[in-house]
mmCIF file of the N, C-alpha and C atoms, coordinates in Angstrom:
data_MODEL
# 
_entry.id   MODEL 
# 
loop_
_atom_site.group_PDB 
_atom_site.id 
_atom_site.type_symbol 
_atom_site.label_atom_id 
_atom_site.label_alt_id 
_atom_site.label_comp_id 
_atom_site.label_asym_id 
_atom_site.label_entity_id 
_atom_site.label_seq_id 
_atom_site.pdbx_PDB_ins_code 
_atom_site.Cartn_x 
_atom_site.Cartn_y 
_atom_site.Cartn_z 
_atom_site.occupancy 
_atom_site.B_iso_or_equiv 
_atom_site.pdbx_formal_charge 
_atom_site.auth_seq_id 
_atom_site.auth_comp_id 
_atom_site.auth_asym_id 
_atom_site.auth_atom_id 
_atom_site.pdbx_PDB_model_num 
ATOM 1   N N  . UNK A 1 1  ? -30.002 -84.980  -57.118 1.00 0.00 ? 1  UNK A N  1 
ATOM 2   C CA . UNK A 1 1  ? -30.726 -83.869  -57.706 1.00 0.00 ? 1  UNK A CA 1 
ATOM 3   C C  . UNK A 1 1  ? -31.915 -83.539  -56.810 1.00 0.00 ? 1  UNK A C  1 
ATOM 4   N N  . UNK A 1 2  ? -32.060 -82.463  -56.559 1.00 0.00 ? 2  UNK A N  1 
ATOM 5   C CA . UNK A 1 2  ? -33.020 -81.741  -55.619 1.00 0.00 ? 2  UNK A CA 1 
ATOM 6   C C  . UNK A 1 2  ? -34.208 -81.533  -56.490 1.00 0.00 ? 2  UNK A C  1 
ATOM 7   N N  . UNK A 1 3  ? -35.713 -81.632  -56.317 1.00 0.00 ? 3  UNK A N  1 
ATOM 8   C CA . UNK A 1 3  ? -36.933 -81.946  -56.617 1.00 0.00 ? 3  UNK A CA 1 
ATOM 9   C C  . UNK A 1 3  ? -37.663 -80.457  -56.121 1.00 0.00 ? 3  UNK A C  1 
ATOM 10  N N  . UNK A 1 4  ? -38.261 -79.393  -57.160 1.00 0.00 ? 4  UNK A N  1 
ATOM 11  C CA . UNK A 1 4  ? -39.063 -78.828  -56.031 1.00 0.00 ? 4  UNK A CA 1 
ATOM 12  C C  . UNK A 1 4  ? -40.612 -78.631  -56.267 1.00 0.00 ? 4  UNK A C  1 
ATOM 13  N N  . UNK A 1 5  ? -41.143 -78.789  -55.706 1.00 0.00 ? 5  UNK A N  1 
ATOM 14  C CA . UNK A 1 5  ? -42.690 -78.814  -55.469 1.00 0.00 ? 5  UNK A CA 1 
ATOM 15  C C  . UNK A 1 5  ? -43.122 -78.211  -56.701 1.00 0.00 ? 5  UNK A C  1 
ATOM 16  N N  . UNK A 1 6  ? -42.592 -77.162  -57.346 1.00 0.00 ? 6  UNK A N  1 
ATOM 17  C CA . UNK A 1 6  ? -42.935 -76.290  -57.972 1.00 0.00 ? 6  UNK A CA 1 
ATOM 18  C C  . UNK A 1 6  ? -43.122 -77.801  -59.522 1.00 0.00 ? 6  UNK A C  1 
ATOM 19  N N  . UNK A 1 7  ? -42.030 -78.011  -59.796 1.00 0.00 ? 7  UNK A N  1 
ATOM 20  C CA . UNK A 1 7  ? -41.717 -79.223  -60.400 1.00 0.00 ? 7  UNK A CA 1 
ATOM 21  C C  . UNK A 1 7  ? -42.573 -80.290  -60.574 1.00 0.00 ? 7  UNK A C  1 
ATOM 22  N N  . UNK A 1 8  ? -42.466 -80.687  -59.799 1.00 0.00 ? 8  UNK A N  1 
ATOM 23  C CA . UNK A 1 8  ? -43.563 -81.660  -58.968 1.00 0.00 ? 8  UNK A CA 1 
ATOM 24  C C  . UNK A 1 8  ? -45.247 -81.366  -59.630 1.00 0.00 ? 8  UNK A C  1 
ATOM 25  N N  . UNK A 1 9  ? -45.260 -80.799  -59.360 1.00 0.00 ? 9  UNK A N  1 
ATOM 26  C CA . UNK A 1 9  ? -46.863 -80.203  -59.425 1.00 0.00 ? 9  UNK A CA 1 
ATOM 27  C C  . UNK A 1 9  ? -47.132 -79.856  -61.379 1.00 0.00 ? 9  UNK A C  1 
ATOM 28  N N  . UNK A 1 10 ? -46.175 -79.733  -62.266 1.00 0.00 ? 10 UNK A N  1 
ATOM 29  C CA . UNK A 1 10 ? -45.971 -79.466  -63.414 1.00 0.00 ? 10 UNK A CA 1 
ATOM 30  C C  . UNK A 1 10 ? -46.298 -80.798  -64.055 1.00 0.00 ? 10 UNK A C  1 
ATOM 31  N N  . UNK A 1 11 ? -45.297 -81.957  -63.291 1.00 0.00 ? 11 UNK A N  1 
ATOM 32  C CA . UNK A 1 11 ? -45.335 -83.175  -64.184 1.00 0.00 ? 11 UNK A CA 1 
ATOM 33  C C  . UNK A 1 11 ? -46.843 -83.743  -64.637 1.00 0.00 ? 11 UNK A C  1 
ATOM 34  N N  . UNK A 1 12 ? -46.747 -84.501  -65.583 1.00 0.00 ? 12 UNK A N  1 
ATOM 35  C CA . UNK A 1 12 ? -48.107 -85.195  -66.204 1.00 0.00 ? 12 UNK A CA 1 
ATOM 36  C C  . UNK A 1 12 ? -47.493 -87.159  -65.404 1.00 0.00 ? 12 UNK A C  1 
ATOM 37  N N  . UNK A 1 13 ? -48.490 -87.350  -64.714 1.00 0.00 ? 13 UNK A N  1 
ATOM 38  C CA . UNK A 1 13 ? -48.753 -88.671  -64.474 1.00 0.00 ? 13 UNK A CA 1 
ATOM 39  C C  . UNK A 1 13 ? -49.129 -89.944  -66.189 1.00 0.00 ? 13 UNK A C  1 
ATOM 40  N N  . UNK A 1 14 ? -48.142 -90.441  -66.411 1.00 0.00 ? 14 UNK A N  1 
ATOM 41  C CA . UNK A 1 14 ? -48.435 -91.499  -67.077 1.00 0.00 ? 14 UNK A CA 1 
ATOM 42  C C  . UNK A 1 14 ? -50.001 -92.327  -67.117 1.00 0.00 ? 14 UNK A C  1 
ATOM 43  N N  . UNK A 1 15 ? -50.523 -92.078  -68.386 1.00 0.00 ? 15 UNK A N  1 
ATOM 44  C CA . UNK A 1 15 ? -51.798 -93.249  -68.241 1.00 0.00 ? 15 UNK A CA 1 
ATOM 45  C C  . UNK A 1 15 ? -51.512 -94.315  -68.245 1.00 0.00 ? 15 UNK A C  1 
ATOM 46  N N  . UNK A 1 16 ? -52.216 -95.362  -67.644 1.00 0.00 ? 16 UNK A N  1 
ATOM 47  C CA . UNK A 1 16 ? -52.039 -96.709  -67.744 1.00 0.00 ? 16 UNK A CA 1 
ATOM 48  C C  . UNK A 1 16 ? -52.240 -97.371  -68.830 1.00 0.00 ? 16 UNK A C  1 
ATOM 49  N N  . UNK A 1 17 ? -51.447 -98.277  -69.495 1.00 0.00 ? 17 UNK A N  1 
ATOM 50  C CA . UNK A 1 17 ? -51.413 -99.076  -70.854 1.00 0.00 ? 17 UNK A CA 1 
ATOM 51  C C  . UNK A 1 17 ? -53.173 -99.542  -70.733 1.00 0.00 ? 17 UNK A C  1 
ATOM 52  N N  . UNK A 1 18 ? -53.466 -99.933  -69.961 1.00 0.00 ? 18 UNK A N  1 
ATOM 53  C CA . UNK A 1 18 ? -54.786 -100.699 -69.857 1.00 0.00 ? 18 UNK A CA 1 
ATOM 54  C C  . UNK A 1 18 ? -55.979 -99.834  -70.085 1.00 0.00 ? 18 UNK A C  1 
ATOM 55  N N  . UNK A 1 19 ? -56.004 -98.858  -69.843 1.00 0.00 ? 19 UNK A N  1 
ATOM 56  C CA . UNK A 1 19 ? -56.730 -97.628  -70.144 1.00 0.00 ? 19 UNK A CA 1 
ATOM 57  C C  . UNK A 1 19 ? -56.791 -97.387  -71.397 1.00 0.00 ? 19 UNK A C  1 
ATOM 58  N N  . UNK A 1 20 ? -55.823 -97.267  -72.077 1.00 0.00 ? 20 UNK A N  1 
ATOM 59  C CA . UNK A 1 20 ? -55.445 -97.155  -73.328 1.00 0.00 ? 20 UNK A CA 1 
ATOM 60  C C  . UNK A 1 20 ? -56.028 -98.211  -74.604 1.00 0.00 ? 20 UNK A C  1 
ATOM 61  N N  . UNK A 1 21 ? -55.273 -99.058  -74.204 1.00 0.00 ? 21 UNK A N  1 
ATOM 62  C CA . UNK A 1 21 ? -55.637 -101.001 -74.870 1.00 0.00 ? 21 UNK A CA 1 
ATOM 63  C C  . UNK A 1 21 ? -56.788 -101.815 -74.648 1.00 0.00 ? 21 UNK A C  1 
ATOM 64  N N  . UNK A 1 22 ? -56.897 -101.377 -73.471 1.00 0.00 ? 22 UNK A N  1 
ATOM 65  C CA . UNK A 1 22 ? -58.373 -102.649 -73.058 1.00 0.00 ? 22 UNK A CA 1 
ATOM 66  C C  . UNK A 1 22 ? -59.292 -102.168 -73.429 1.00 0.00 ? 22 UNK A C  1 
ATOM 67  N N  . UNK A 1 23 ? -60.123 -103.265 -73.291 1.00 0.00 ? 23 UNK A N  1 
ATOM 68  C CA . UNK A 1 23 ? -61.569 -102.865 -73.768 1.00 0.00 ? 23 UNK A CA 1 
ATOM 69  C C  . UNK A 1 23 ? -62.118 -102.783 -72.207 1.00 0.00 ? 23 UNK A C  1 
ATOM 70  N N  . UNK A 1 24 ? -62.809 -102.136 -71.609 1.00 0.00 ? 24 UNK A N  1 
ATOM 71  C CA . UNK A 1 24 ? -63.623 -102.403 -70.144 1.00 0.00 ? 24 UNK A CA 1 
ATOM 72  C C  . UNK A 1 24 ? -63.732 -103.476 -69.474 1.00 0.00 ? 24 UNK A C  1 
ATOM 73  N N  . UNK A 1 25 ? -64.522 -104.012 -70.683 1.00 0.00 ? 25 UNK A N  1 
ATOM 74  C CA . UNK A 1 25 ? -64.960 -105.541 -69.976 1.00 0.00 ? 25 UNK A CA 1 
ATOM 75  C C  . UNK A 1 25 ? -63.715 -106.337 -69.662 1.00 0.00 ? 25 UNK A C  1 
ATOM 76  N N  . UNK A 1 26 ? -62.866 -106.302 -70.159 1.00 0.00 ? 26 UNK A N  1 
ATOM 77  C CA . UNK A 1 26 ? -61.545 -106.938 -70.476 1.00 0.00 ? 26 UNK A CA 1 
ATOM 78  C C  . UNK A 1 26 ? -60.717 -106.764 -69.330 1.00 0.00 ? 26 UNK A C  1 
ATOM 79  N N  . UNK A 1 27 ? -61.222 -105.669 -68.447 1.00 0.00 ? 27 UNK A N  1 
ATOM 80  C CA . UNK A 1 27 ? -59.921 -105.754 -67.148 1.00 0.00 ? 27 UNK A CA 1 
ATOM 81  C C  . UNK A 1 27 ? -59.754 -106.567 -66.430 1.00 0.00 ? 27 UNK A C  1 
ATOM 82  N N  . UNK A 1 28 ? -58.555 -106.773 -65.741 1.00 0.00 ? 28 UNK A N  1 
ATOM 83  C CA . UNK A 1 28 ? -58.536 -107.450 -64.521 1.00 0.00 ? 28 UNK A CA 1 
ATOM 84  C C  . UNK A 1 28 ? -58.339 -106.882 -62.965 1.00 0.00 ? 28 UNK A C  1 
ATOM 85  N N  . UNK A 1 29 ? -58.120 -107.635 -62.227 1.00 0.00 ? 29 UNK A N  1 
ATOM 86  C CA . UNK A 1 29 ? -58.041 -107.350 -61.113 1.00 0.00 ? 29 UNK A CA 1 
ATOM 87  C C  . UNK A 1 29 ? -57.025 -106.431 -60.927 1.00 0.00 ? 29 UNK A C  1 
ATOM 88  N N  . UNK A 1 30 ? -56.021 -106.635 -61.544 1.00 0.00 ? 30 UNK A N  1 
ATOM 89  C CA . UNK A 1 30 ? -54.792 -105.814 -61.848 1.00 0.00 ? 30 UNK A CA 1 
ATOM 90  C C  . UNK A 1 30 ? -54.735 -104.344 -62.032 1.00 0.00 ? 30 UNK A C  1 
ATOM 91  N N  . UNK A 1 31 ? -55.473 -104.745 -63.196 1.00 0.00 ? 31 UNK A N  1 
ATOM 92  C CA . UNK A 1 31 ? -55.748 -103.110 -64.009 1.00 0.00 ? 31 UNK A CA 1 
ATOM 93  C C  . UNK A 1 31 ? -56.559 -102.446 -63.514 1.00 0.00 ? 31 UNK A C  1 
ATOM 94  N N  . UNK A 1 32 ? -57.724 -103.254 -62.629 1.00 0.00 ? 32 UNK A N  1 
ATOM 95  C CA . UNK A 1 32 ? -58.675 -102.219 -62.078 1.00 0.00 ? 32 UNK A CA 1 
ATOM 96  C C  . UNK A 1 32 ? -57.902 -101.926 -60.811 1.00 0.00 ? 32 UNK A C  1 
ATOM 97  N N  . UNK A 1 33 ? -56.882 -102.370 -59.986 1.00 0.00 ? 33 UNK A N  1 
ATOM 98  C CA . UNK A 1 33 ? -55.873 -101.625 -59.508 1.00 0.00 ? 33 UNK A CA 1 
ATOM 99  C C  . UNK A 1 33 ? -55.258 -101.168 -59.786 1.00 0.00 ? 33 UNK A C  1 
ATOM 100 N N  . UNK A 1 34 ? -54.776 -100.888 -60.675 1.00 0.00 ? 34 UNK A N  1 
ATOM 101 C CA . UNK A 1 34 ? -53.770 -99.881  -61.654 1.00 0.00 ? 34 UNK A CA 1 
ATOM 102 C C  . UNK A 1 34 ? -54.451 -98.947  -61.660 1.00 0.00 ? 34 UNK A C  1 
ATOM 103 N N  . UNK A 1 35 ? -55.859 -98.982  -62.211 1.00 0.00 ? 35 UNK A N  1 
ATOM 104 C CA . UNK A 1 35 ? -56.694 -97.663  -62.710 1.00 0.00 ? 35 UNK A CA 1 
ATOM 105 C C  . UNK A 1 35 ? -57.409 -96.715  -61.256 1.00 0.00 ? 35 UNK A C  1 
ATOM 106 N N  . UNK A 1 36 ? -57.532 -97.485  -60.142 1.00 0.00 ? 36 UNK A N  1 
ATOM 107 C CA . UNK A 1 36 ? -57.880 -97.110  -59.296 1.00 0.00 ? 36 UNK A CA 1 
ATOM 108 C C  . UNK A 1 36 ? -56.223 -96.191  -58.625 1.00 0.00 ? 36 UNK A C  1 
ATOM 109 N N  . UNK A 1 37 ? -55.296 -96.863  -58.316 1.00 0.00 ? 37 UNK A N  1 
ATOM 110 C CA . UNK A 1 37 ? -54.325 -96.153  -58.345 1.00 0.00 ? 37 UNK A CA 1 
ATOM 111 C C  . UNK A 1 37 ? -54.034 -94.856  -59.060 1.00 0.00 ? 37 UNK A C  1 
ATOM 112 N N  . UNK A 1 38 ? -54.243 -94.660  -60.173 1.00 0.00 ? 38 UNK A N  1 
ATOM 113 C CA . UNK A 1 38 ? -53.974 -93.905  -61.279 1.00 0.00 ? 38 UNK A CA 1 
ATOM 114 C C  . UNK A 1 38 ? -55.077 -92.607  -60.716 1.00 0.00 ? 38 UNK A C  1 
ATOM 115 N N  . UNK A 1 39 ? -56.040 -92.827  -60.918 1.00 0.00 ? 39 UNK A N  1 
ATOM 116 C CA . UNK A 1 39 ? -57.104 -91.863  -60.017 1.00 0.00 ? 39 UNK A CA 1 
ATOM 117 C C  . UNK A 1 39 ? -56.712 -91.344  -59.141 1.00 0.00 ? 39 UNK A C  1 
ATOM 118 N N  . UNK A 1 40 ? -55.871 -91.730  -58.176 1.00 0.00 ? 40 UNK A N  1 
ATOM 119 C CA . UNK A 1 40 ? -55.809 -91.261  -56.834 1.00 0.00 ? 40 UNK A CA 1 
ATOM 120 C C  . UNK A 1 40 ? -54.589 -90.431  -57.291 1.00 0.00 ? 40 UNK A C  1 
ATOM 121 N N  . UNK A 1 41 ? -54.005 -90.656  -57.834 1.00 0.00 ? 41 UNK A N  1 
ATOM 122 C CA . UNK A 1 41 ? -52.821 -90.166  -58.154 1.00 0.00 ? 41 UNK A CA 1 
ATOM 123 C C  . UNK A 1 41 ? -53.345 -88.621  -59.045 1.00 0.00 ? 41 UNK A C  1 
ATOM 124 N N  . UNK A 1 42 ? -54.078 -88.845  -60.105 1.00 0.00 ? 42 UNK A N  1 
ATOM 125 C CA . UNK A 1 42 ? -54.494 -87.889  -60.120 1.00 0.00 ? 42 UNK A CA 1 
ATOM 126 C C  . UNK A 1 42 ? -55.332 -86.563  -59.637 1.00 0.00 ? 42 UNK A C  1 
ATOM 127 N N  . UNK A 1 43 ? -56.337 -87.246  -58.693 1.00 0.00 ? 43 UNK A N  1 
ATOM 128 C CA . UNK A 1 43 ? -57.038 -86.591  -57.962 1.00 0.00 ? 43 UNK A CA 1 
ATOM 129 C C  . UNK A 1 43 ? -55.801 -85.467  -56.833 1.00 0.00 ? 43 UNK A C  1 
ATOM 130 N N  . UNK A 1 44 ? -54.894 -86.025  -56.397 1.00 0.00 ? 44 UNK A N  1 
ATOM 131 C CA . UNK A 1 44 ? -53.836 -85.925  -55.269 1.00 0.00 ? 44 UNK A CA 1 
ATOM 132 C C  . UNK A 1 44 ? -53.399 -84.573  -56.338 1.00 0.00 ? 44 UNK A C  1 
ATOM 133 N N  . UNK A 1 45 ? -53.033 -84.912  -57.532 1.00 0.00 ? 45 UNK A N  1 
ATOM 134 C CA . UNK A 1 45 ? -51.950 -83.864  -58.277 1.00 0.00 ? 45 UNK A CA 1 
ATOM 135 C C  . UNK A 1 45 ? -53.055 -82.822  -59.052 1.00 0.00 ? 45 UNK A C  1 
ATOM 136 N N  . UNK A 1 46 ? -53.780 -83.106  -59.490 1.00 0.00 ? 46 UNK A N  1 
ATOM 137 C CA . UNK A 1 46 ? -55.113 -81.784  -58.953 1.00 0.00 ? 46 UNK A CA 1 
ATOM 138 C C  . UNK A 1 46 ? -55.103 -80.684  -57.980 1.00 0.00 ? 46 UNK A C  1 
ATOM 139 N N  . UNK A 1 47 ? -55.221 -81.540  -57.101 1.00 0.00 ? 47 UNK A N  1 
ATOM 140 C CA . UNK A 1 47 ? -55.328 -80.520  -55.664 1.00 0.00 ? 47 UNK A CA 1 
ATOM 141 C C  . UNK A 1 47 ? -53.662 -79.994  -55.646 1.00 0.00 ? 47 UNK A C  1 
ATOM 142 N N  . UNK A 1 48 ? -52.990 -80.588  -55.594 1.00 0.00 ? 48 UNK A N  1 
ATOM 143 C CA . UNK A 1 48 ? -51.605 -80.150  -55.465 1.00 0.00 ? 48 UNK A CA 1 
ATOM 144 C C  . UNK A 1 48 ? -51.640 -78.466  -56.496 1.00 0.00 ? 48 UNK A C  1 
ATOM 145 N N  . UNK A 1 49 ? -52.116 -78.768  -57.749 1.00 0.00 ? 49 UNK A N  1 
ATOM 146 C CA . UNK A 1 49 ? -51.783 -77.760  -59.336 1.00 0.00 ? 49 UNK A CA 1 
ATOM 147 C C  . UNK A 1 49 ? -53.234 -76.970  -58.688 1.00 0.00 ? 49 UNK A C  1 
ATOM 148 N N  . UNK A 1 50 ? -53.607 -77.146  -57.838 1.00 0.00 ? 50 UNK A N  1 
ATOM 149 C CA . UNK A 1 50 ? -54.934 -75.692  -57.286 1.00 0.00 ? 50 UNK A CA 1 
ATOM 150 C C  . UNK A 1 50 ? -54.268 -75.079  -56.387 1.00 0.00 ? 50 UNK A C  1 
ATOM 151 N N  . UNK A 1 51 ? -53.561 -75.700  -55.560 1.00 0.00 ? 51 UNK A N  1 
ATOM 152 C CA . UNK A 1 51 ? -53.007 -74.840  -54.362 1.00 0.00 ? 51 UNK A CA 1 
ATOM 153 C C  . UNK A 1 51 ? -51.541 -74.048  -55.458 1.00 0.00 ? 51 UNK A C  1 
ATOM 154 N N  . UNK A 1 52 ? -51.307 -74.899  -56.474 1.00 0.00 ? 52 UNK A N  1 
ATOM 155 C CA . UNK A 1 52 ? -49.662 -74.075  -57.025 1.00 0.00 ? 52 UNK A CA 1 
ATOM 156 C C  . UNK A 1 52 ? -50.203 -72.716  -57.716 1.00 0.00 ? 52 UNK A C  1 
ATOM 157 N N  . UNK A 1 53 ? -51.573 -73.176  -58.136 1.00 0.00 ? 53 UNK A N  1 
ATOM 158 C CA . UNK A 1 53 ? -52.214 -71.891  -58.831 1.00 0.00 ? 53 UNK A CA 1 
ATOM 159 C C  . UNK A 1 53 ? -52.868 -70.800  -57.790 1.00 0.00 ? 53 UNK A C  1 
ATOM 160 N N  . UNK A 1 54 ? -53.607 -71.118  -56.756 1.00 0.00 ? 54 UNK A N  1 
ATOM 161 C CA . UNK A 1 54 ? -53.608 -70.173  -55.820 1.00 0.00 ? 54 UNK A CA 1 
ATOM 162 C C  . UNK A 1 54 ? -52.541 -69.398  -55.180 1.00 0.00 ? 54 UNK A C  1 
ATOM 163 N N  . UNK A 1 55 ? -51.447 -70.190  -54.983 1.00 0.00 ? 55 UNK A N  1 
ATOM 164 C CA . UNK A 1 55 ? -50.194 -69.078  -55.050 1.00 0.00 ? 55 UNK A CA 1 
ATOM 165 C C  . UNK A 1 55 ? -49.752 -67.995  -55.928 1.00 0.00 ? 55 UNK A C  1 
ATOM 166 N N  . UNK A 1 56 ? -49.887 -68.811  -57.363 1.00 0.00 ? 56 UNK A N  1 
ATOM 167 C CA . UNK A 1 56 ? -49.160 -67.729  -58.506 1.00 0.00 ? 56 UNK A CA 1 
ATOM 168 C C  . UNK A 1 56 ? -50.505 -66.565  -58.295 1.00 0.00 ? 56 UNK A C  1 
ATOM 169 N N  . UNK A 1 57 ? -51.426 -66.990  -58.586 1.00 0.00 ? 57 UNK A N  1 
ATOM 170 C CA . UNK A 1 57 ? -52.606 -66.065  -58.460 1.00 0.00 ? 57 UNK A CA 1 
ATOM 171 C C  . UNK A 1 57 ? -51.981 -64.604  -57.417 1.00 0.00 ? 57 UNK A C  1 
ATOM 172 N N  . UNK A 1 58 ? -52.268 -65.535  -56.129 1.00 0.00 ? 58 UNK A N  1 
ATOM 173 C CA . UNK A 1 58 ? -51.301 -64.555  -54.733 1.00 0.00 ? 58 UNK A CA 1 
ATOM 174 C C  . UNK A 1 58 ? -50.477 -63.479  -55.220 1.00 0.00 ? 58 UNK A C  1 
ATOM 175 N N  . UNK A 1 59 ? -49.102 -64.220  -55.364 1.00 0.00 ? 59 UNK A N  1 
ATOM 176 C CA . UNK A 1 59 ? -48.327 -63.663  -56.266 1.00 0.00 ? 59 UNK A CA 1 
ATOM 177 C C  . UNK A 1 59 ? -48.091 -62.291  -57.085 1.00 0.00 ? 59 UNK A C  1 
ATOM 178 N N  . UNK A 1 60 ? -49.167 -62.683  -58.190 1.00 0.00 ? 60 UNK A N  1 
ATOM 179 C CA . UNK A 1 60 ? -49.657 -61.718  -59.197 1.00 0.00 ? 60 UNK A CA 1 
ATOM 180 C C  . UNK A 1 60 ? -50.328 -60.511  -58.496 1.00 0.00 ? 60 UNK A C  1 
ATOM 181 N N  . UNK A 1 61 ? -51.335 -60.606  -57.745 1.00 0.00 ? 61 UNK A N  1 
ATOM 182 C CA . UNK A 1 61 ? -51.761 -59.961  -57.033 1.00 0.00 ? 61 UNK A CA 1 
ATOM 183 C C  . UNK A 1 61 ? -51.265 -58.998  -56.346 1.00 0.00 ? 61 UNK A C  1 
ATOM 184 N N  . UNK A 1 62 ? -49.982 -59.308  -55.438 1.00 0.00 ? 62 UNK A N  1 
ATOM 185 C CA . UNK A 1 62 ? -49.028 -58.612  -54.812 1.00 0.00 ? 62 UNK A CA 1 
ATOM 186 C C  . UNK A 1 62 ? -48.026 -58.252  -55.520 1.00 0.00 ? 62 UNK A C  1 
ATOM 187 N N  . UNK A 1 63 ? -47.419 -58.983  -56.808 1.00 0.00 ? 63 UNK A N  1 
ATOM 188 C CA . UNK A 1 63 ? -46.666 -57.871  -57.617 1.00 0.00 ? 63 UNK A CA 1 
ATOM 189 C C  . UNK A 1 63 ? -47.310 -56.350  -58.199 1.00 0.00 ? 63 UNK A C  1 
ATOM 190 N N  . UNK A 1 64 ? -48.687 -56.736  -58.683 1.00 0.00 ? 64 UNK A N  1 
ATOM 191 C CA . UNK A 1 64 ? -49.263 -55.747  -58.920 1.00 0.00 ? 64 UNK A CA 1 
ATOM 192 C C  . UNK A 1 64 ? -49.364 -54.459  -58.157 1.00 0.00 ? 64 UNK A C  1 
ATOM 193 N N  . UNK A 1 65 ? -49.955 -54.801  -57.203 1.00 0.00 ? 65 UNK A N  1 
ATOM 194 C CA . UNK A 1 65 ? -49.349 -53.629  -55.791 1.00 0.00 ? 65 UNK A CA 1 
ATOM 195 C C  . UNK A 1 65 ? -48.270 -53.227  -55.505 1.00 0.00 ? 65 UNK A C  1 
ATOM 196 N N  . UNK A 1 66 ? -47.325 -54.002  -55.723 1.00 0.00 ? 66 UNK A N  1 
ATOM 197 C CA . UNK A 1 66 ? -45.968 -53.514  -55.482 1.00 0.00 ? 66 UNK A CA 1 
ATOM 198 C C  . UNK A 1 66 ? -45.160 -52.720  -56.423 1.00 0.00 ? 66 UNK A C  1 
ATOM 199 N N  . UNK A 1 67 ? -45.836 -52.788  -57.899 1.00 0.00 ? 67 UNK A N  1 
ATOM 200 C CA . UNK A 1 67 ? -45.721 -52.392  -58.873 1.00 0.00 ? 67 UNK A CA 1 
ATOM 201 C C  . UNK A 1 67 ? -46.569 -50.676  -58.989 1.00 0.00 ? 67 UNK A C  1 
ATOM 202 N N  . UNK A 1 68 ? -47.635 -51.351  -58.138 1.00 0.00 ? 68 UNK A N  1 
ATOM 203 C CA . UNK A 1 68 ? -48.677 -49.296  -58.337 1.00 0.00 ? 68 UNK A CA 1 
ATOM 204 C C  . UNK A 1 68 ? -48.004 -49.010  -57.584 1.00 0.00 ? 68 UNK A C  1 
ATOM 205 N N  . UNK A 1 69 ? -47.764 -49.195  -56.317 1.00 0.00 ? 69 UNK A N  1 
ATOM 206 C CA . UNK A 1 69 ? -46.914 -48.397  -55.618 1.00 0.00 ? 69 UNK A CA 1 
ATOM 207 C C  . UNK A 1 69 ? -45.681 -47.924  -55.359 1.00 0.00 ? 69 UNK A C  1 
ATOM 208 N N  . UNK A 1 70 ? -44.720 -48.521  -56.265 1.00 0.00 ? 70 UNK A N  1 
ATOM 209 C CA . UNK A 1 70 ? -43.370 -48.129  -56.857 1.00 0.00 ? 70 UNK A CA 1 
ATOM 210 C C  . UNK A 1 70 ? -43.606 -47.107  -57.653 1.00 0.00 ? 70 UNK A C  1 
ATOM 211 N N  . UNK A 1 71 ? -44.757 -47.076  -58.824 1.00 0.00 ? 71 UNK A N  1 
ATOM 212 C CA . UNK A 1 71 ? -44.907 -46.157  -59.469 1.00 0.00 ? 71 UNK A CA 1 
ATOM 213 C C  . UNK A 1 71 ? -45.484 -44.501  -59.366 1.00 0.00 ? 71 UNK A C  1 
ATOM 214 N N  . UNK A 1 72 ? -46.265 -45.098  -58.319 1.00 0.00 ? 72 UNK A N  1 
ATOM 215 C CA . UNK A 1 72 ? -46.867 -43.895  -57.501 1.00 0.00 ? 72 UNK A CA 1 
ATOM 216 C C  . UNK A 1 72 ? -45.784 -42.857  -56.660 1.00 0.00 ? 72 UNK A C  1 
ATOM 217 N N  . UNK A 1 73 ? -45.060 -43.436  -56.208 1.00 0.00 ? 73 UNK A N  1 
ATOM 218 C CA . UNK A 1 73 ? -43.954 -43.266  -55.619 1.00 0.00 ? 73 UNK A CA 1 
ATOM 219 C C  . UNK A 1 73 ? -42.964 -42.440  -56.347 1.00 0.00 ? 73 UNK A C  1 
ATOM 220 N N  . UNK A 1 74 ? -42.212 -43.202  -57.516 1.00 0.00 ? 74 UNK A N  1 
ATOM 221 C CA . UNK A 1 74 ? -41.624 -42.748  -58.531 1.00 0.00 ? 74 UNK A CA 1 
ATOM 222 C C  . UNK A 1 74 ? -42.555 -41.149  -59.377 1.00 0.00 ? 74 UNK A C  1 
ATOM 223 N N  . UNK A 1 75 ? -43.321 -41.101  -59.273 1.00 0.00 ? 75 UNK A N  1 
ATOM 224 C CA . UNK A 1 75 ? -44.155 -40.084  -59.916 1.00 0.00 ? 75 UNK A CA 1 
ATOM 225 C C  . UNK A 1 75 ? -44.743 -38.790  -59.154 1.00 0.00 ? 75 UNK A C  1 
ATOM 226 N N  . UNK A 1 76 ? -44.861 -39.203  -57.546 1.00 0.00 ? 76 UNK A N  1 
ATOM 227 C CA . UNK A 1 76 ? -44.752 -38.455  -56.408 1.00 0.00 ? 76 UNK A CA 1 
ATOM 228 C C  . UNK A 1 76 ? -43.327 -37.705  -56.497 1.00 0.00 ? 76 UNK A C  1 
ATOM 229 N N  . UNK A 1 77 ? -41.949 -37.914  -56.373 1.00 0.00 ? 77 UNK A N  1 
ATOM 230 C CA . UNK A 1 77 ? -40.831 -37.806  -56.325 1.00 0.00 ? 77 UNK A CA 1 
ATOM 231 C C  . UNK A 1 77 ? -40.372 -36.720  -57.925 1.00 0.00 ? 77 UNK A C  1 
ATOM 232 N N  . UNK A 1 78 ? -40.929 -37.147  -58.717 1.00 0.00 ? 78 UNK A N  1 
ATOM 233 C CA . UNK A 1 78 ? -40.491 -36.441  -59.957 1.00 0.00 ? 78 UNK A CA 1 
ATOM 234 C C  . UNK A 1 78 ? -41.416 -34.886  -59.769 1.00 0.00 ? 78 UNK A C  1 
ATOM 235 N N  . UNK A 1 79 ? -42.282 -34.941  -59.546 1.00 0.00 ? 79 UNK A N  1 
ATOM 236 C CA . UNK A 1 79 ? -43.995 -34.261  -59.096 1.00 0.00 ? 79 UNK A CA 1 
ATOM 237 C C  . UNK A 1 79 ? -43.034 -33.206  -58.264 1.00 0.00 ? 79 UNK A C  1 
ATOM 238 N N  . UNK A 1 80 ? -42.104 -33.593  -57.294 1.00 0.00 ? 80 UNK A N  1 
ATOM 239 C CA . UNK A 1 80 ? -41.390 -32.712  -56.124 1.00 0.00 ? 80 UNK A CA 1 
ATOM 240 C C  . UNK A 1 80 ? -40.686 -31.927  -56.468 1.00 0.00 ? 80 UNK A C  1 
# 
């Protein structure tokens, strides 16, 4: 099965059980690698869901134009 970015960038990253259950004081070495992991992971898929949104943004932008000017067009032509 083929994966695409678009996809990718949608999913929600799992919290860590320890995050959840522990109390702070209570971590270990483990979990504060887990949780440090988990961060990065999120921080990474952040930036990923800014750049997916600066596209759609793009996007929108240029349908819009492509849209006045189909219409302009279409209304020029009837106008004739």
């Amino acid at each position: 099965m083929f994966l695409r970015w678009e996809d990718e960038v949608k999913k929600e990253i799992p919290v860590p059980d320890c995050l959840i259950m522990k109390n702070p004081s209570k971590y270990t070495e483990e979990d504060i690698a887990i949780i440090n992991s988990y961060k990065s992971k999120m921080q990474m898929l952040q930036r990923e869901q800014e750049k997916y949104k600066a596209i759609l943004q793009a996007d929108i932008v240029k349908t819009k134009g492509q849209s006045r000017h189909l219409k302009i067009n279409v209304f020029t032509k009837e106008i004739e």
